[in-house]
C-alpha positions as CSV (number, residue, x, y, z in Angstrom):
1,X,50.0,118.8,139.5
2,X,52.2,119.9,142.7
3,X,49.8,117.7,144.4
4,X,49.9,114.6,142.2
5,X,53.7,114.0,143.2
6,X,52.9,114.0,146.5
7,X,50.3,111.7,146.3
8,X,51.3,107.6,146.3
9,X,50.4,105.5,143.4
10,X,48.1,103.7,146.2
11,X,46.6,107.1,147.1
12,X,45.9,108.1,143.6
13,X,44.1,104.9,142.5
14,X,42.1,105.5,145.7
15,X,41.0,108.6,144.5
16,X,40.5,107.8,141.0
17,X,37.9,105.0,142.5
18,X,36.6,106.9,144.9
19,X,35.6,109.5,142.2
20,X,34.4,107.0,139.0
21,X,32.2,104.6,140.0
22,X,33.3,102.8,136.5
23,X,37.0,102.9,138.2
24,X,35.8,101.5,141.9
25,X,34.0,98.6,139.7
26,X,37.4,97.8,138.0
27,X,39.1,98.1,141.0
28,X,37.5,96.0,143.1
29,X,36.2,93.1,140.7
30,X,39.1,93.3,137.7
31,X,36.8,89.7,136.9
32,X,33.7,92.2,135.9
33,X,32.5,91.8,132.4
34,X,31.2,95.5,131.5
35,X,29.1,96.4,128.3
36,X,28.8,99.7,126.8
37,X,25.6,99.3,128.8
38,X,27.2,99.2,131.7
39,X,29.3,102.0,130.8
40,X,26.4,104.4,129.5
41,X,24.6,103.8,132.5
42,X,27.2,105.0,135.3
43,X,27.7,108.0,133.4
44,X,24.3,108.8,133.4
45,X,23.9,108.0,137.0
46,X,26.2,109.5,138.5
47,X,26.5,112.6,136.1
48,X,26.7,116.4,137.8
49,X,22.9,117.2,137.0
50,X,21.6,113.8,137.9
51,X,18.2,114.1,139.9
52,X,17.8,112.2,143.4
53,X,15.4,109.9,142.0
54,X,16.2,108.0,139.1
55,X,14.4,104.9,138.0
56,X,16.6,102.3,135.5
57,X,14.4,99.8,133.7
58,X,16.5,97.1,132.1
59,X,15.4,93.9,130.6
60,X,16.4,90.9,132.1
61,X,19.9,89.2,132.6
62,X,21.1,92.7,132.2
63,X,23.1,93.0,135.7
64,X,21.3,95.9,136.9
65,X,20.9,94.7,140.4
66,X,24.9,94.0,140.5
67,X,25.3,98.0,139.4
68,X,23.5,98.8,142.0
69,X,24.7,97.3,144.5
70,X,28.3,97.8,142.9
71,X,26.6,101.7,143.3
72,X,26.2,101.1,147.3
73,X,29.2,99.8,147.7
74,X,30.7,102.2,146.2
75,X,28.6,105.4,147.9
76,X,29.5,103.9,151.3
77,X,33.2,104.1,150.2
78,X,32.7,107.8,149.2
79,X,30.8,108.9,152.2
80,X,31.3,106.3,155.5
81,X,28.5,107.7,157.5
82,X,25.7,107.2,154.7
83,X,22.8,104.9,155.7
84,X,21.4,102.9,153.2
85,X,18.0,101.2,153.0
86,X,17.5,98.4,150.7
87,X,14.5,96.9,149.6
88,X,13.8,93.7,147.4
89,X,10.7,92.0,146.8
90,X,11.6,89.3,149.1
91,X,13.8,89.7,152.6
92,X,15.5,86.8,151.5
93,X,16.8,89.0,148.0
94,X,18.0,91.6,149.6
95,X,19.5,89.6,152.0
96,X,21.4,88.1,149.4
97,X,22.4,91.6,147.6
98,X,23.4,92.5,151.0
99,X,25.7,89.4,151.1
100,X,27.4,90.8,147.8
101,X,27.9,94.2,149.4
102,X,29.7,92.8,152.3
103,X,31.9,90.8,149.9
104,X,33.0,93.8,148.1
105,X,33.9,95.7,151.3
106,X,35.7,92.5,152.5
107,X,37.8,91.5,149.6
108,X,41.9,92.1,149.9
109,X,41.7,94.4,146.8
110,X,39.1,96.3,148.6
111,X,41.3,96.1,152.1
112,X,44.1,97.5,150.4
113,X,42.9,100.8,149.5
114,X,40.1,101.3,152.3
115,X,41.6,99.0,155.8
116,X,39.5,101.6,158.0
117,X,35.9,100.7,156.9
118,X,35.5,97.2,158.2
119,X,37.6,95.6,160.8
120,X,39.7,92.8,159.8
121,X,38.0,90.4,162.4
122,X,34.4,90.3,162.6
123,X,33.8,89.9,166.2
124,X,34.6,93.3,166.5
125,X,32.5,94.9,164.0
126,X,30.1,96.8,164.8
127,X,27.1,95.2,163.5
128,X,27.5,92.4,160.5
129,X,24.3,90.5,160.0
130,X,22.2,88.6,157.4
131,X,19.9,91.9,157.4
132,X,22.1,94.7,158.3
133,X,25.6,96.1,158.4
134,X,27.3,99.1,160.2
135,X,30.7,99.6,159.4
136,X,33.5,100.1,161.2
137,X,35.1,104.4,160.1
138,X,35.8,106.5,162.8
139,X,33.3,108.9,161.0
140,X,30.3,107.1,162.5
141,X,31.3,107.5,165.7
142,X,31.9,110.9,165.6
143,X,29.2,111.9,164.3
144,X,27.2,109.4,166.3
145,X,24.8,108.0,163.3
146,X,22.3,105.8,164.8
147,X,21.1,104.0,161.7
148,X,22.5,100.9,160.0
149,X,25.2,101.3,157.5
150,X,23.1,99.3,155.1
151,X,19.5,97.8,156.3
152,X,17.8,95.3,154.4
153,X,13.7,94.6,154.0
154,X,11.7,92.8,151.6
155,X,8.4,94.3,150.5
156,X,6.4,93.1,154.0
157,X,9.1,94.0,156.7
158,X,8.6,96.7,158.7
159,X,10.3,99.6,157.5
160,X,8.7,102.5,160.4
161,X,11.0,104.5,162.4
162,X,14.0,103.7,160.0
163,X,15.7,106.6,158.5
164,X,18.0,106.7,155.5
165,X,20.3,108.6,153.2
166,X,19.5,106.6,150.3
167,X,16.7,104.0,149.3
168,X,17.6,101.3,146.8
169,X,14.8,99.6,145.3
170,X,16.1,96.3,143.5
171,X,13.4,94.5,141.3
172,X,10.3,94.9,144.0
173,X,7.8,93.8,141.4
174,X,8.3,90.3,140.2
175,X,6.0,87.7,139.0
176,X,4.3,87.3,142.6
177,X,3.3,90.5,142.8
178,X,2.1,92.2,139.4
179,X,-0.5,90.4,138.1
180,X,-3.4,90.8,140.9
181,X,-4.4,94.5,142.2
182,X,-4.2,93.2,145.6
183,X,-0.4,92.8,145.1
184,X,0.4,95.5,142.9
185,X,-1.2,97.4,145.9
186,X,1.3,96.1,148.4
187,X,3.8,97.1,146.8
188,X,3.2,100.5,146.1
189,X,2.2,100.4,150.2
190,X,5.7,100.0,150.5
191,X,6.8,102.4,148.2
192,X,4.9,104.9,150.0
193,X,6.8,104.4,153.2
194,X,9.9,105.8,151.6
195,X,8.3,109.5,151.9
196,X,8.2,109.1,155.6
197,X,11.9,107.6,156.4
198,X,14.2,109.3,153.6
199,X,15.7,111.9,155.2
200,X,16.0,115.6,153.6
201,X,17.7,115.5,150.3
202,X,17.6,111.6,150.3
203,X,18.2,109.7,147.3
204,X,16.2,107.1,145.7
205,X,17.5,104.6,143.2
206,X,15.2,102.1,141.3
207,X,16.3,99.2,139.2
208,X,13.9,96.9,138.0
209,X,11.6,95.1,134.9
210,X,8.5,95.9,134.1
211,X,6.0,93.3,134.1
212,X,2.7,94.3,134.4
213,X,1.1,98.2,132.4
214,X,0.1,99.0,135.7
215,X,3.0,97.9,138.1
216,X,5.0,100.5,140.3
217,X,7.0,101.2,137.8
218,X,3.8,102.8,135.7
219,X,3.1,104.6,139.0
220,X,7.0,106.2,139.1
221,X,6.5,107.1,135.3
222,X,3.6,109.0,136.4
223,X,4.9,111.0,139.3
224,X,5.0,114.7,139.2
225,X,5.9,117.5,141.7
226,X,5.5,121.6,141.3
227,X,8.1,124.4,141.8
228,X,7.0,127.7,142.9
229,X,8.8,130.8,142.5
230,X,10.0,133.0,145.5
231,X,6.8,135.1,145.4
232,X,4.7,132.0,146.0
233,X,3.4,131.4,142.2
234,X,3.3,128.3,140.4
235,X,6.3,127.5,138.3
236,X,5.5,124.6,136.8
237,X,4.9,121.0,137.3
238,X,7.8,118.2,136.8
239,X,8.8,115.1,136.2
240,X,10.2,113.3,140.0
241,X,12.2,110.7,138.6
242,X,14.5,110.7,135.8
243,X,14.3,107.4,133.6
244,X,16.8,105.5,131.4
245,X,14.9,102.8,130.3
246,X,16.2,100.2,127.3
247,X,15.4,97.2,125.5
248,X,17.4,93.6,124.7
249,X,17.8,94.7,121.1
250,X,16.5,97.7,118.6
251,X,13.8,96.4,116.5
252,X,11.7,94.9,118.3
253,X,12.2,91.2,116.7
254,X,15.5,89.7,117.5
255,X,16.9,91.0,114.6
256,X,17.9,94.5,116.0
257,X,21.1,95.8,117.8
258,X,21.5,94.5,120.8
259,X,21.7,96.3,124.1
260,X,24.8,93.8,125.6
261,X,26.4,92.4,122.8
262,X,27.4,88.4,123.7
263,X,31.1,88.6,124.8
264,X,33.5,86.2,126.0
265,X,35.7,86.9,128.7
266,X,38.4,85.2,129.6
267,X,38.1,82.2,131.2
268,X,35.5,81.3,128.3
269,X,32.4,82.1,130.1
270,X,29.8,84.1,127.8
271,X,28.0,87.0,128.5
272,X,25.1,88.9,127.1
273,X,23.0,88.7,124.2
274,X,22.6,87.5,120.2
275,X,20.0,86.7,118.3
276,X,20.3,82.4,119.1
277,X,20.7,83.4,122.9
278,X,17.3,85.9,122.2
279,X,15.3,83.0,120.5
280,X,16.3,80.2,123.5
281,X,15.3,82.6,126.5
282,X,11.6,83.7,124.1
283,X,11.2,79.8,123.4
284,X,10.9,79.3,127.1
285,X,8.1,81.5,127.7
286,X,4.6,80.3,127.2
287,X,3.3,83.6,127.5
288,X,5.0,85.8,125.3
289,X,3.4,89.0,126.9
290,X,5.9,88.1,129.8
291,X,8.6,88.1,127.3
292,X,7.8,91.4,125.7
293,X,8.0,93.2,129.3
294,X,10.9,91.2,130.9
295,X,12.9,91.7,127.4
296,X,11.8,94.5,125.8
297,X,10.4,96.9,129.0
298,X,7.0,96.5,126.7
299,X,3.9,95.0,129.1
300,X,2.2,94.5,125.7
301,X,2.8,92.4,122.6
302,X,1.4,94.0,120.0
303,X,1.6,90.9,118.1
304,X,-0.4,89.1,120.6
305,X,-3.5,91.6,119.8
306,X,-6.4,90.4,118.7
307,X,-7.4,94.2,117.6
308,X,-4.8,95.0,115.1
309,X,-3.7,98.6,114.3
310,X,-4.5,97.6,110.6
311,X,-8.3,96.8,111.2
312,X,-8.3,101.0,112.4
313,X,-9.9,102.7,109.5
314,X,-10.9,106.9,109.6
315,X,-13.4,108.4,108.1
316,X,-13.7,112.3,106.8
317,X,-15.8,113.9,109.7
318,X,-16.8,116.5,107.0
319,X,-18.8,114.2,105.3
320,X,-21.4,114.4,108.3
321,X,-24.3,116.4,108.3
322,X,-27.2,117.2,110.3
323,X,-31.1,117.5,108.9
324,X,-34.2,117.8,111.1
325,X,-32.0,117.1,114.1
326,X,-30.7,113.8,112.8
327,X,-26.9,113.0,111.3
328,X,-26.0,111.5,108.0
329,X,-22.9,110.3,106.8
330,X,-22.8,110.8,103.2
331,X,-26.5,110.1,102.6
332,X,-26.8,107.2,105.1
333,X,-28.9,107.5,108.5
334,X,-26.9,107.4,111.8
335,X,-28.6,106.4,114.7
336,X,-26.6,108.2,117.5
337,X,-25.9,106.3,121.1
338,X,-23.7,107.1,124.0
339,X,-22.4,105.4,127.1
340,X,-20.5,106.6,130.2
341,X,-17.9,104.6,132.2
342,X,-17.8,106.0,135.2
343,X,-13.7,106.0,137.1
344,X,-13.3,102.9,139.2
345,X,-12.6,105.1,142.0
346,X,-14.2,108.0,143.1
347,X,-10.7,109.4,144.9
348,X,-8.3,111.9,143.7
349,X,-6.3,111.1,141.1
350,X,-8.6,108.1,140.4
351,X,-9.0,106.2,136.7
352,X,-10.4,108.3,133.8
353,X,-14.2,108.7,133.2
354,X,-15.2,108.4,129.8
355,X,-17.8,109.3,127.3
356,X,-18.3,107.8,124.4
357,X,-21.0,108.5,121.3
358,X,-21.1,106.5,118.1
359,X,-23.4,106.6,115.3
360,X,-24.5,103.4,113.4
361,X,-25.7,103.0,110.1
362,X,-28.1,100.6,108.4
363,X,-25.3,98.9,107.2
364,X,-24.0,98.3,110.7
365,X,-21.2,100.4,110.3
366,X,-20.0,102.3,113.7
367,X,-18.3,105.5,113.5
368,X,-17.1,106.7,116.9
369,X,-18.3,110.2,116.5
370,X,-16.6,111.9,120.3
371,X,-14.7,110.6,122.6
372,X,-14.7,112.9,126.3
373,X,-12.1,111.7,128.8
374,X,-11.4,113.3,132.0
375,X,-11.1,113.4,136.0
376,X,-13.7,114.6,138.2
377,X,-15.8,113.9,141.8
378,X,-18.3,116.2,141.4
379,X,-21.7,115.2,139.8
380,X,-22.4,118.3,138.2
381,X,-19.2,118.0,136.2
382,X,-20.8,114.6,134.6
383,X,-23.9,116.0,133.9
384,X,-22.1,119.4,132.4
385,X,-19.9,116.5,130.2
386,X,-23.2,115.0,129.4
387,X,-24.9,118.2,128.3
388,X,-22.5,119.5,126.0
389,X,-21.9,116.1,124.1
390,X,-25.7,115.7,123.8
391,X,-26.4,119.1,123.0
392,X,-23.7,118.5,119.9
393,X,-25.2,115.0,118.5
394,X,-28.8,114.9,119.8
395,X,-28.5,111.5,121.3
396,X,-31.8,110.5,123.2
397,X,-30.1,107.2,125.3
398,X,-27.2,107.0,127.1
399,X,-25.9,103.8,128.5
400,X,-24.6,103.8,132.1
401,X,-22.6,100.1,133.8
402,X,-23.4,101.1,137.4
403,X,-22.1,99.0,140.7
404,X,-23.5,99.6,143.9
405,X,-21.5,103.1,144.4
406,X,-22.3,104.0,141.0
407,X,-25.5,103.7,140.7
408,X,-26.1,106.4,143.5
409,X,-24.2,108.5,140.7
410,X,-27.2,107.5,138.2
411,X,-29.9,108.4,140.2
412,X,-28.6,111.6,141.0
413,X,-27.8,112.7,137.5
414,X,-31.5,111.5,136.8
415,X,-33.5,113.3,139.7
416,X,-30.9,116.3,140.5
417,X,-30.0,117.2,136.8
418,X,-31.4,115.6,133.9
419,X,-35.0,115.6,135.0
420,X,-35.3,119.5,136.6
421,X,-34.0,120.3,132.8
422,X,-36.1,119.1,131.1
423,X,-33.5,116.7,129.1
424,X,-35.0,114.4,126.6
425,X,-32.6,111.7,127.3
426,X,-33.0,108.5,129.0
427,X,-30.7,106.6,131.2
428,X,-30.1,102.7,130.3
429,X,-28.5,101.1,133.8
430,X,-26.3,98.3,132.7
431,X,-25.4,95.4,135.0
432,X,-23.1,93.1,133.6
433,X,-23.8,89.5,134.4
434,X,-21.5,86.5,135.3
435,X,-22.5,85.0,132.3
436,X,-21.2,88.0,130.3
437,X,-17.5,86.4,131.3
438,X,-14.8,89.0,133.3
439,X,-14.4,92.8,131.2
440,X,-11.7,91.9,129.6
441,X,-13.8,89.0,127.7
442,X,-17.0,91.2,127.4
443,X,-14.5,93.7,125.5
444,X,-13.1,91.3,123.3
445,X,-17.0,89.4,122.4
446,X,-18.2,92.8,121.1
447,X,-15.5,94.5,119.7
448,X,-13.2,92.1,117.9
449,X,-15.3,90.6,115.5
450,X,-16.8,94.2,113.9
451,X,-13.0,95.3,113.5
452,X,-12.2,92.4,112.0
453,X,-15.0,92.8,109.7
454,X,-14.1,96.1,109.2
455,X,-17.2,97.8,110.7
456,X,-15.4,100.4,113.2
457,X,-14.5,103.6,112.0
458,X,-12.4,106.8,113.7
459,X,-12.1,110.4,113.3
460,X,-8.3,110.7,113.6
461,X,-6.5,112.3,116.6
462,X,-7.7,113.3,119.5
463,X,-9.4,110.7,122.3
464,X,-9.4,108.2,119.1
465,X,-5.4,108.2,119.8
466,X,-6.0,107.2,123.1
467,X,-8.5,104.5,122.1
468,X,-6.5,102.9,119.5
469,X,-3.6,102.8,122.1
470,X,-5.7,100.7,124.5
471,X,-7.3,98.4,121.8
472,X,-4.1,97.0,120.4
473,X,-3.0,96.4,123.9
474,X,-3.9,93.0,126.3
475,X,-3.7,94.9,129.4
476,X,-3.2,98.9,128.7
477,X,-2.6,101.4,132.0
478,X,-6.3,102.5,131.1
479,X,-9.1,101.1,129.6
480,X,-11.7,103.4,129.9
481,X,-12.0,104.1,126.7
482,X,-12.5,100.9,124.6
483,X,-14.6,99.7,128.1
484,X,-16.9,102.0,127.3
485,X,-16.7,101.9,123.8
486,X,-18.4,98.6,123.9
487,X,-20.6,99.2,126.1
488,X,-21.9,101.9,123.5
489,X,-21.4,99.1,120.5
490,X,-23.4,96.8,122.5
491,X,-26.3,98.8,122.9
492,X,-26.7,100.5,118.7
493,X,-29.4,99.9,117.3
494,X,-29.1,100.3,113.4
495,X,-31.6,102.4,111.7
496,X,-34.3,100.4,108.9
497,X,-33.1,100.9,105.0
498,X,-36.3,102.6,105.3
499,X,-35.5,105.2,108.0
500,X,-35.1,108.4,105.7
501,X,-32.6,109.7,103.4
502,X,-30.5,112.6,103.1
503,X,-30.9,114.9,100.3
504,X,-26.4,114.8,100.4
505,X,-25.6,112.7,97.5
506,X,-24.9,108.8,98.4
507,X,-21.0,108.8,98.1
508,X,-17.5,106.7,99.8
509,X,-15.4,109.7,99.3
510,X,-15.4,110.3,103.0
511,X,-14.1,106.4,104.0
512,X,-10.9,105.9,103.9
513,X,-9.5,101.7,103.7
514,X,-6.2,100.6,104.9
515,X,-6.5,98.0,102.4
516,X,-7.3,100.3,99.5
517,X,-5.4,103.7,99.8
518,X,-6.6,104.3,103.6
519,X,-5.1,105.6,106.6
520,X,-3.8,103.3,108.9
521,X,-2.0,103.9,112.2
């Protein structure tokens, strides 16, 4: 308190902004509309157990790339010799966040409470550019800091040899660059870079949309590190970036709460959202998958499907039996298939390899019987898969798509494994053709039309989670699964109404019907 009445009004207003980044906002821009939004996301940014890297996914028209360049504005006031890199997807956008950086540490409010960071006259600044700023504290001097204040690079400048206290990535994936794996690539080249320049204990802030199930953004979701204890064991394995991620409104159909409430400040300019502002920005989107990731942080519309979560229907696996080393399901024949769907990429921490085996009765039903899903590079590990599924359901084919690196894959499994042990099961090589259409259309020809009819059927939980997940989405993080899922379907062949019968009695009490008292997910 002593201390207080030293302290100048000036002083203390100073300090109260140099301490809330809520306060610096409000200081410097009095004109600054703020939401609870707004609000709810400095505290949680700049709380006392935030981590270093923090990833804030907001929909769109949201003002997340003002916080956070209101957040480097701010950090530079705090700490004078802090370099900064800043990446947009384009040079020319963080060029122009850049631009509203150096207006913040420019304006007379700003002057008034901080005249050391930025000489009055620009000539004799240090360095003020269109791509980079140093400013002008006596701290830099002294402690001789070579890098820019602030630098600025868009997702193809060279970035090499920099090195920063904090990296600011500001909506790096955008339209341009999320729908093609070539771009999506790019960017997470650039991503990468950050490892090498951030200096030790360096901070990295992310703001951005998604657009795209597997954009950066996916990849930042999916980023892990391990702790170890003093003694060298494993502690465990964490999360590296903290997410606050929100959407437009709370139900998912315009109806909701929204996330910025429209408000009018007051000079009679509007700001954020209702349900009429909601319906004009949806109306302007022919593809309303866009809409659903820009708006809602969701890169699917579930509403778009043409799978539905109420064609999923789940059958009583204890209704199955075995006889003479063939299944039943409640007295009907099930002919049992399987197919593999070897990962895309044979390097670590590459896509999912997945087995699938279904059983099809005369009546064309399919029950998906097991699902395997998991990682591997090793051979032996696919035959050891294969074994153990086939050793379980007694399937005789299995149905392998092979490309040119995969099908040295197939004829190892045949001539190393399956044939040395004496395995009774034979190896169909598929080879799509152009005439098939893309995946994503070969998916849709087989699949859609027997859940629609209501053929398909699920155990519940398990890999059948997974697969419903990625059926009931256009473009899921993984498809593994339901890839491979048709590419079992395709290949069924239904058993005759003369094929045998089971001595179990000829009941439905295993089926359950979403329609009629079933289980739907």
């Amino acid at each position: 308190m002593a201390q207080d009445k030293i302290l100048s009004k000036k002083d203390q207003i100073r300090l109260q902004a140099e301490g809330d980044l809520e306060a610096f906002i409000t200081l410097v821009h009095p004109q600054r509309v703020l939401g609870s939004i707004h609000r709810e996301l400095i505290r949680w940014w700049t709380r006392e157990d935030a981590k270093q890297h923090q990833l804030v996914l907001l929909p769109r028209d949201h003002g997340k790339s003002a916080m956070v360049a209101y957040r480097v504005a701010w950090e530079i006031t705090r700490n004078p010799t802090i370099r900064v890199l800043y990446i947009s997807s384009t040079a020319n956008l963080a060029q122009k966040q850049l631009k509203f950086i150096k207006d913040i540490l420019t304006c007379d409010r700003y002057r008034m409470y901080w005249p050391e960071m930025v000489s009055k006259e620009e000539t004799k600044r240090e360095k003020w550019s269109e791509t980079e700023i140093s400013i002008d504290h006596p701290l830099r001097k002294k402690e001789a800091v070579r890098d820019p204040t602030v630098f600025t690079a868009g997702l193809t400048t060279n970035i090499v040899g920099l090195h920063c206290d904090i990296a600011v990535l500001d909506d790096v994936v955008v339209g341009d660059n999320a729908y093609t794996e070539e771009n999506r690539a790019r960017v997470r080249t650039q991503a990468s870079y950050l490892a090498s320049i951030a200096g030790t204990g360096s901070s990295i802030y992310v703001v951005g949309t998604r657009y795209h199930p597997q954009d950066l953004y996916n990849d930042l979701l999916d980023m892990n590190y391990e702790v170890y204890k003093d003694d060298g064991s494993l502690e465990g394995s964490y999360e590296l970036y903290e997410i606050f991620e929100r959407q437009v409104e709370s139900l998912g159909d315009g109806t909701g709460q929204f996330l910025w409430p429209r408000q009018q400040r007051y000079d009679g300019k509007w700001f954020g959202f209702d349900q009429t502002e909601l319906a004009r920005k949806r109306a302007q989107y022919l593809d309303k998958t866009q809409f659903r990731a820009q708006y809602y942080n969701n890169p699917n519309d579930i509403s778009q499907a043409t799978i539905k979560p109420e064609y999923f229907q789940h059958y009583d696996p204890t209704y199955l039996s075995t006889e003479m080393g063939k299944w039943w399901f409640q007295g009907n024949r099930l002919n049992v298939f399987a197919a593999i769907d070897f990962a895309y990429s044979l390097r670590t921490e590459a896509d999912y390899t997945a087995i699938v085996v279904v059983g099809v009765d005369q009546y064309h039903n399919y029950y998906v019987l097991d699902i395997d899903r998991f990682k591997t590079q090793a051979i032996s590990e696919y035959f050891t898969r294969i074994l153990r599924l086939q050793q379980k359901w007694k399937f005789r084919k299995i149905r392998a798509e092979v490309t040119a690196a995969q099908e040295v894959i197939v004829k190892d499994l045949k001539e190393s494994y399956i044939r040395p042990q004496g395995l009774a099961l034979s190896v169909e090589e598929y080879r799509p053709t152009r005439n098939e259409g893309v995946k994503e259309e070969r998916i849709e020809a087989i699949l859609q039309p027997r859940y629609a009819n209501m053929q398909m059927w699920h155990y519940k939980g398990g890999h059948c989670q997974t697969l419903e997940d990625e059926l009931v989405m256009a473009k899921p993080p993984h498809d593994d699964v339901k890839d491979c899922l048709a590419s079992c379907v395709d290949f069924c062949v239904a058993p005759s109404s003369q094929s045998g019968y089971s001595s179990h009695r000829n009941s439905r009490e295993g089926l359950y019907h979403p329609r009629f008292g079933g289980i739907s997910l």
